[in-house]
C-alpha positions as CSV (number, residue, x, y, z in Angstrom):
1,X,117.0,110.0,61.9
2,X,118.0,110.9,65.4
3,X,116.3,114.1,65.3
4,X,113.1,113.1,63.7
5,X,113.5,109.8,66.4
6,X,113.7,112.9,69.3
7,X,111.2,115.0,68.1
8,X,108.2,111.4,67.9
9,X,109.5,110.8,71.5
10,X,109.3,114.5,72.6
11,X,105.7,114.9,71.2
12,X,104.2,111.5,72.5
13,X,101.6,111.6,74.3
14,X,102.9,109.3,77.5
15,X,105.8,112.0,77.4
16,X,104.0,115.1,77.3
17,X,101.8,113.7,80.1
18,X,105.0,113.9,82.3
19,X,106.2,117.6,81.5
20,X,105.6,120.8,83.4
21,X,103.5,123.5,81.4
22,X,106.8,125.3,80.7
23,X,108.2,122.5,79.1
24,X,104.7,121.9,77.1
25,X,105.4,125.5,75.8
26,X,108.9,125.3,74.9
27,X,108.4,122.1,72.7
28,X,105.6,123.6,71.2
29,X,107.7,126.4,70.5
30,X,110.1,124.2,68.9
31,X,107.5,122.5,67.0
32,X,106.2,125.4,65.2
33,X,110.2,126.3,64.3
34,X,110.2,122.6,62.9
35,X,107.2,122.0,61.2
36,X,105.7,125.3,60.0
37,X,104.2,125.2,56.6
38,X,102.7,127.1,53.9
39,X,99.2,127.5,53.2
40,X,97.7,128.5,49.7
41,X,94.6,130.8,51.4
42,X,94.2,133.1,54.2
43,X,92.3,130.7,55.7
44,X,94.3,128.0,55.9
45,X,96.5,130.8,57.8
46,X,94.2,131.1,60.2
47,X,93.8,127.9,60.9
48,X,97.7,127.6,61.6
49,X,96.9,130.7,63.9
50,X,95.1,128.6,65.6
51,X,97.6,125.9,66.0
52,X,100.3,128.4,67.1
53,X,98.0,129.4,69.5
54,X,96.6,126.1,71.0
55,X,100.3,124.3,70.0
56,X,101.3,123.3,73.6
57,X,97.9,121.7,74.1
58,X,98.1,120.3,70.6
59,X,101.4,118.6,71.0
60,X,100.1,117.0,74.5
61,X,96.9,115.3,72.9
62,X,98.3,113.8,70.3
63,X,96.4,111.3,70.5
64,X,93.4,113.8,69.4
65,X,95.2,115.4,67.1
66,X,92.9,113.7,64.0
67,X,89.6,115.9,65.3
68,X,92.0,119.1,64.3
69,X,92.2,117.7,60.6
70,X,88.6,116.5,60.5
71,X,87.5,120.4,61.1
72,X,89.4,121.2,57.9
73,X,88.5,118.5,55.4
74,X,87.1,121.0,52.9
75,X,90.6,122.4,53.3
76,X,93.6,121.1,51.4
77,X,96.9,121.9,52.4
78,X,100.3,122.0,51.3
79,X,103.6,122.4,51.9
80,X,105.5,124.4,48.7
81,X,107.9,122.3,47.4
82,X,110.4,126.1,46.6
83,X,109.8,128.4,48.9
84,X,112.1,131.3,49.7
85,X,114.0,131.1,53.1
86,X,112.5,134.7,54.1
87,X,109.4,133.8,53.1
88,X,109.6,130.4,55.8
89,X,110.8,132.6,58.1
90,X,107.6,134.8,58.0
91,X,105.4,131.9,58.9
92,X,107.8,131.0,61.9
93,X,108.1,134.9,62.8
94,X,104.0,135.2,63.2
95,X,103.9,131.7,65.4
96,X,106.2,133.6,67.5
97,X,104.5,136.5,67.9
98,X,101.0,135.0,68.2
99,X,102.2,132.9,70.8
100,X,103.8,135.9,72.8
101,X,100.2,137.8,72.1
102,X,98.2,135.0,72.7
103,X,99.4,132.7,75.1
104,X,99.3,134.8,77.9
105,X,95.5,135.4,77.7
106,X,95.0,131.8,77.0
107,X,96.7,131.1,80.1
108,X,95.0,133.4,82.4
109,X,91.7,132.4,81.2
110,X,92.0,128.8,81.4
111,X,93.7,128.3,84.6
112,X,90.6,127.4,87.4
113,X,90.6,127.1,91.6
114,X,87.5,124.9,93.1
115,X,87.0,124.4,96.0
116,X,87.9,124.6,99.4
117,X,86.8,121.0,99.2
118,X,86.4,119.6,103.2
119,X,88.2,116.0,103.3
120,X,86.2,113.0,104.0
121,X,82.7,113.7,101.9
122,X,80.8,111.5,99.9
123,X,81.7,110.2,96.9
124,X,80.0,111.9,93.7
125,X,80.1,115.3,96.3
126,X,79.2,118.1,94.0
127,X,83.0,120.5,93.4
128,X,82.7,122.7,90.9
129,X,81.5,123.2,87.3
130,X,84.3,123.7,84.8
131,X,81.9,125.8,82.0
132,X,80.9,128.1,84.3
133,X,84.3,128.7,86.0
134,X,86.0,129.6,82.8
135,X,83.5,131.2,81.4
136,X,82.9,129.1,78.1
137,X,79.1,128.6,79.1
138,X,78.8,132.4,78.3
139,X,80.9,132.6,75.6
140,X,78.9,130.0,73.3
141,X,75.2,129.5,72.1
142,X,73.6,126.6,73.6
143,X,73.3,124.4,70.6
144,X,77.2,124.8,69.9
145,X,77.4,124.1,73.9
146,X,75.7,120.6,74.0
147,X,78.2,119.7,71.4
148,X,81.0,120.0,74.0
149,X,82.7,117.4,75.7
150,X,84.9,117.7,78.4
151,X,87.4,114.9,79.6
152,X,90.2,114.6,82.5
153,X,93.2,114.0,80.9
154,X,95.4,113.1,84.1
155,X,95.4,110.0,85.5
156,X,93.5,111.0,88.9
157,X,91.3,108.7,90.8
158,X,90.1,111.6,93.1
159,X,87.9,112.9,90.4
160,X,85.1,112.3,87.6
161,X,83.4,114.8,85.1
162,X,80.1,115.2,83.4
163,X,81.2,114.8,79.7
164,X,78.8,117.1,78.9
165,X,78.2,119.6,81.2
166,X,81.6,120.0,82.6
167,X,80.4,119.1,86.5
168,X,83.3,117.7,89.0
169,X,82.5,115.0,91.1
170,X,84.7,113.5,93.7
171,X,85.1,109.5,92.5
172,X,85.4,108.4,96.1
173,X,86.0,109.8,99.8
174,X,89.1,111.6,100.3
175,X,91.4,111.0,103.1
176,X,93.4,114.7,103.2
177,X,96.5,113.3,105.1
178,X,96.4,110.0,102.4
179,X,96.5,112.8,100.1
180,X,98.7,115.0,101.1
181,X,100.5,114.2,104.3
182,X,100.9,117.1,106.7
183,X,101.4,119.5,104.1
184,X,100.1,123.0,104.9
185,X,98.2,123.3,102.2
186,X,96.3,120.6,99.7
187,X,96.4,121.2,96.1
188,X,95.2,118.5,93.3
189,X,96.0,119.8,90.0
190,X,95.0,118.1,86.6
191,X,94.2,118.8,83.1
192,X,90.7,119.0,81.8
193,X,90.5,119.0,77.4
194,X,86.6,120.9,76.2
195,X,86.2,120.2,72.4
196,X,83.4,119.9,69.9
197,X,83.5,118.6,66.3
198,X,82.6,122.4,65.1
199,X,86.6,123.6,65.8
200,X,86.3,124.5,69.2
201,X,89.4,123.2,71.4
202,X,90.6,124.2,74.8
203,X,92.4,122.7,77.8
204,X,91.7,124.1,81.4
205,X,94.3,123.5,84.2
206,X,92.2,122.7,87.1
207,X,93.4,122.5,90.8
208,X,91.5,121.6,93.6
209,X,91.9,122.9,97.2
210,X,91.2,119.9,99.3
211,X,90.7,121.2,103.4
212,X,91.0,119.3,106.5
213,X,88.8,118.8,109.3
214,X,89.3,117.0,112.7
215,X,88.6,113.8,111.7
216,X,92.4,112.2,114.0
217,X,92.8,111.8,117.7
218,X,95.9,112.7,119.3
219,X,97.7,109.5,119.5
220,X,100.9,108.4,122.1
221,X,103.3,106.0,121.1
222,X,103.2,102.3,121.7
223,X,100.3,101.1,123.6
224,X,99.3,104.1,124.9
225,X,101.3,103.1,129.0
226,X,104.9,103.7,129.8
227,X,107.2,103.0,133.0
228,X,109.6,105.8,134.1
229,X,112.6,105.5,136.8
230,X,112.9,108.7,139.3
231,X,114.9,108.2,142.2
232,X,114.3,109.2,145.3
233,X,114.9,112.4,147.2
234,X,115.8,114.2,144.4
235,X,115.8,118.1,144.4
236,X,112.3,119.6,143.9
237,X,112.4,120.9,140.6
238,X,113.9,117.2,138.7
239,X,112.0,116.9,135.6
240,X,111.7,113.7,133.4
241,X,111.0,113.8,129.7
242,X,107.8,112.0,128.3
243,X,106.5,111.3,124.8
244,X,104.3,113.5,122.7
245,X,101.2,112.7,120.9
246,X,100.8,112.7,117.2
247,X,97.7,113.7,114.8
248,X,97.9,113.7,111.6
249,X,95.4,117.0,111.1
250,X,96.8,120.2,110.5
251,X,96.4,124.0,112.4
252,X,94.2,124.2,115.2
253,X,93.1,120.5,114.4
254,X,96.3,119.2,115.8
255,X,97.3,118.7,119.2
256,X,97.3,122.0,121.1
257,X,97.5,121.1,124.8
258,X,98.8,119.0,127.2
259,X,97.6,118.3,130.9
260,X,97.3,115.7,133.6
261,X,94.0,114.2,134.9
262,X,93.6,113.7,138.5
263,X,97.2,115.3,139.6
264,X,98.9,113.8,142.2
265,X,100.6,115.4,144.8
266,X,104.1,116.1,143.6
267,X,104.1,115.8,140.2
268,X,103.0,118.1,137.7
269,X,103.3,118.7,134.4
270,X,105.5,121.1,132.4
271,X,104.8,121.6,128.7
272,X,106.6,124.1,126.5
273,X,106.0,124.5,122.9
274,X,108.8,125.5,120.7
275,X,109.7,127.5,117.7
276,X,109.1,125.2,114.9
277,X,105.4,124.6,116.6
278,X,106.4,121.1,118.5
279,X,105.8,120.6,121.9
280,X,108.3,119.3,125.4
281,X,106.9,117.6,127.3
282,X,108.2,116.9,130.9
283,X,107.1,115.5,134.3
284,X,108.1,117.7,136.7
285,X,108.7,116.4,140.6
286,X,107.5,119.3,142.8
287,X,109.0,117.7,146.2
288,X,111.3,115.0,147.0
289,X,110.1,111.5,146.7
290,X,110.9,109.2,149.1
291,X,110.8,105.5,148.0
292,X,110.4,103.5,152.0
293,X,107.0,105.8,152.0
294,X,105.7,105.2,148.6
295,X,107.4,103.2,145.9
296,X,104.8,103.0,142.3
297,X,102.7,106.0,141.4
298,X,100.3,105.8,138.4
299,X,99.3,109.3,136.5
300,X,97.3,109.6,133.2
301,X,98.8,112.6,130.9
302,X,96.1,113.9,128.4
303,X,96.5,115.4,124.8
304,X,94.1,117.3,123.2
305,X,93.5,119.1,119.5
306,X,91.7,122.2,119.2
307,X,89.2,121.0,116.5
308,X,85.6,122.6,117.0
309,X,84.3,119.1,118.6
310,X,87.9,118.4,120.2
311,X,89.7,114.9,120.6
312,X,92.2,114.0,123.3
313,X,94.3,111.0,123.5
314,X,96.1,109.9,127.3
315,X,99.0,108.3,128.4
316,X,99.5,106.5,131.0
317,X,102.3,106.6,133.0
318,X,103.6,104.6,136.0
319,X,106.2,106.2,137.8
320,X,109.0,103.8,139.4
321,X,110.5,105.8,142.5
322,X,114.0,104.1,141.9
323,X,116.5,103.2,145.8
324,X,119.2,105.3,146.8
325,X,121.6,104.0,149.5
326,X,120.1,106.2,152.3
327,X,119.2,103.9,155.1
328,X,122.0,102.1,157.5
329,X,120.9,98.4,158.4
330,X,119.3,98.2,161.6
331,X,119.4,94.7,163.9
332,X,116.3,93.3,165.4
333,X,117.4,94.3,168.9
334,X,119.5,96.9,169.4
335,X,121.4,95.2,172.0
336,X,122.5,91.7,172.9
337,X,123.1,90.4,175.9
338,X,124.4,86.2,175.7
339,X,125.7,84.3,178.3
340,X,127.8,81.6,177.6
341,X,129.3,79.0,180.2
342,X,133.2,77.7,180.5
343,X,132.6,74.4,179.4
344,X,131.0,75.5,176.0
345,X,132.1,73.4,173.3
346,X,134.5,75.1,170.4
347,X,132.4,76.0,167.2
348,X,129.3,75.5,168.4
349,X,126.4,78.5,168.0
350,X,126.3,81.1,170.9
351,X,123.2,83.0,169.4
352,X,122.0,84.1,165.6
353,X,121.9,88.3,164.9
354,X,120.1,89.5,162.5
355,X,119.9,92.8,160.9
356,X,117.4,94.3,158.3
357,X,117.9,97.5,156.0
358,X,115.1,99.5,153.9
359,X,117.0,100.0,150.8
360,X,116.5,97.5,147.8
361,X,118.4,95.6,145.5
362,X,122.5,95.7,146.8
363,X,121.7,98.8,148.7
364,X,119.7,95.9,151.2
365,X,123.0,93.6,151.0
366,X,124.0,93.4,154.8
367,X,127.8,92.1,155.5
368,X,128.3,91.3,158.9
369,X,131.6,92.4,160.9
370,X,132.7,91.0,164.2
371,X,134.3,94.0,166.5
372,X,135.5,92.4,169.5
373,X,136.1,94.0,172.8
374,X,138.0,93.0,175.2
375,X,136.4,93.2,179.3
């Protein structure tokens, strides 16, 4: 009971839908080993010729397994109640061997690449016509071709066929990086089943090259603005990492430059772009900044793709020239001269000092020392 259990579960078609063409073939293999029967005419053997041949598609479509049986009504078969082992073994030993023989060719011939397919167009865009890429438009007459039908069997919603003549359509615009990320390369691959009530079966594995165009602008992080800290009179040469811009396209679509617009004075811009294709970005300070003489600069960093109709995206960044503790405080006057008579009360206020210094913050704290000197 198990193994019969195995072998339903094995052969549904919900299961099927989920295995990899190598698996298709191996249970089909095992299929033919289980189930082979005997057949009273050498046609019925060629009809399970057929089956051995078209088994891995068989097994997948169960669920149109009954148009098989409806081409052989006129044919009854049977399975032999006493037949010899060796004779058994002779049916299994020709599935074998026709599959061997046969699936190869099979394979080669019903394998298809459409396309390249640019991202982004209309839906119902024309892709590809399966009967003419395979050939099967040549190989029948054209009454036995307008009894054809051809079906997706995949669940895709990328795509839609012609039942009848086997022309793809995209079923709606198609966002490549929804699709497919930043993935080098875009491949959609699905099943298509062609069949006809007059024993005609085949299944075509389709893929679909889907290519990208510059359709994404280079993009910063955040809102697009950003403060930095660089303190003053640094050595010429300080450099201060920045952000990079991301685009989703791919190749020369995506981001291939960096610059500023409008340089100022000493800052520049130093890009470098790595192994692995990323960029550095840095703002480089070309001469000491000092922060009495200018405290806030503003600068506008650009990114831009190479697409044929480029994009660029811009940052802006304001640049906070941060204190160092490099001015001494400084009073008002630099000297003082108070004169003070005998009779001058004790505690009272001779005169007020005061004393500034250019740094900020506790660099501008001023503690006042008496040094006295004696006359």
């Amino acid at each position: 009971m198990d193994a019969k259990r195995d072998a339903v579960t094995m052969s549904s078609p919900y299961c099927l839908s989920k295995m990899s063409c190598r698996e298709r073939k191996q249970n089909a293999v095992q299929c033919n080993e289980k189930h082979s029967r005997s057949f009273d005419n050498y046609e019925d053997i060629h009809y399970q010729n057929h089956l051995c041949q078209h088994s891995h598609h068989y097994l997948r479509y169960q669920s149109h397994r009954h148009h098989y049986y409806q081409h052989r009504q006129g044919h009854k078969f049977r399975t032999l109640p006493s037949k010899s082992p060796s004779q058994t073994m002779l049916y299994v030993t020709l599935c074998a061997v026709l599959l061997s023989l046969l699936l190869p060719v099979t394979e080669a011939q019903d394998k298809v690449t459409l396309g390249p397919l640019k991202e982004e167009e209309a839906s119902n865009y024309y892709v590809g016509n399966i009967a003419s890429e395979t050939g099967i438009s040549r190989e029948l007459s054209n009454s036995d071709f307008r009894k054809l039908r051809f079906e997706i069997m995949d669940d895709i919603q990328l795509f839609h066929i012609d039942a009848n003549s086997g022309t793809l359509f995209t079923k709606r615009v198609i966002d490549r990086e929804e699709v497919c990320g930043d993935r080098p390369e875009c491949i959609k691959e699905f099943d298509v089943t062609v069949r006809s009530d007059n024993k005609f079966y085949r299944m075509v594995e389709v893929r679909v090259n889907i290519t990208d165009i510059n359709d994404n602008r280079p993009k910063f992080p955040g809102e697009g603005e950003i403060i930095v800290d660089i303190p003053e009179n640094n050595e010429p040469g300080f450099t201060k990492p920045l952000p990079t811009a991301s685009d989703p396209d791919i190749g020369q679509n995506s981001v291939q430059e960096y610059f500023l617009l409008q340089p100022q004075g000493p800052f520049s811009l130093q890009v470098e772009r790595r192994l692995d294709n990323r960029f550095q970005v840095s703002l480089k300070v070309n001469s000491a900044l000092n922060r009495e003489d200018r405290e806030l600069y503003t600068l506008r960093v650009a990114a831009r793709d190479g697409g044929p109709q480029p994009f660029t995206g811009t940052l802006t960044v304001h640049v906070n020239v941060t204190d160092k503790n490099d001015n001494d405080p400084e009073f008002t006057h630099p000297r003082y001269t108070i004169t003070v008579e005998e009779t001058y009360g004790k505690g009272k206020m001779v005169s007020k000092l005061t004393a500034t210094d250019k740094d900020t913050g506790k660099n501008a704290d001023i503690r006042y020392i008496p040094e006295l000197q004696t006359l």
